[in-house]
C-alpha positions in Angstrom: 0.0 0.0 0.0 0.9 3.4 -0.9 0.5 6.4 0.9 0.7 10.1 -0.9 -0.3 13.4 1.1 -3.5 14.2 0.6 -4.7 10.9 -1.8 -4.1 7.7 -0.5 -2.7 4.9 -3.2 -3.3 1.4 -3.4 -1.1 -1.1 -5.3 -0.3 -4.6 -5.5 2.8 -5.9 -4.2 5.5 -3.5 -4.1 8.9 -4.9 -4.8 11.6 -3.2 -2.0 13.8 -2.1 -4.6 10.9 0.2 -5.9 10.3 2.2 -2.0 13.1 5.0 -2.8 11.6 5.8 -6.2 8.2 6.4 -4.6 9.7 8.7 -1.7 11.2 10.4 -4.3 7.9 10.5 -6.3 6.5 12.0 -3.4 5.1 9.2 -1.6 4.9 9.5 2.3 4.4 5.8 2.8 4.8 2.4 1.9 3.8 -0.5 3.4 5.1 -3.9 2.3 3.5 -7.8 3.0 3.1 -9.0 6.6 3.0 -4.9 7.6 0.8 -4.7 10.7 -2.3 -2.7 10.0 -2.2 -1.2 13.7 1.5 -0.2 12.4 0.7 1.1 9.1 -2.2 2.9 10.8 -0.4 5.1 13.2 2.3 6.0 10.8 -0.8 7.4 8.5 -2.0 9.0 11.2 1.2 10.4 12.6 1.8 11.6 8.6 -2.0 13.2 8.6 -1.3 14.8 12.2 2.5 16.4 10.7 0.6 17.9 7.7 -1.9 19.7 10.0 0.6 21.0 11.7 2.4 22.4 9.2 
């Protein structure tokens, strides 16, 4: 799963060597297989509470 400030993306399975690319791209987030959703979730939220702060 992808995550991009202000629009959340969803894709399939991302291959590691792809993650820098996306962070470049802009991407905030990205959660590979196996990542815990009550780990994934409080990194969103922590990105969604930044950006309000900002």
């Amino acid at each position: 799963m992808l995550l991009h400030l202000y629009g959340f993306k969803a894709g399939g399975v991302i291959p590691t060597q792809d993650y820098q690319y996306l962070f470049d791209a802009g991407m905030v987030g990205v959660f590979g297989p196996g990542t815990k959703i009550s780990k994934a979730a409080i990194e969103i939220l922590n990105v969604l509470i930044d950006s309000v702060a900002e």
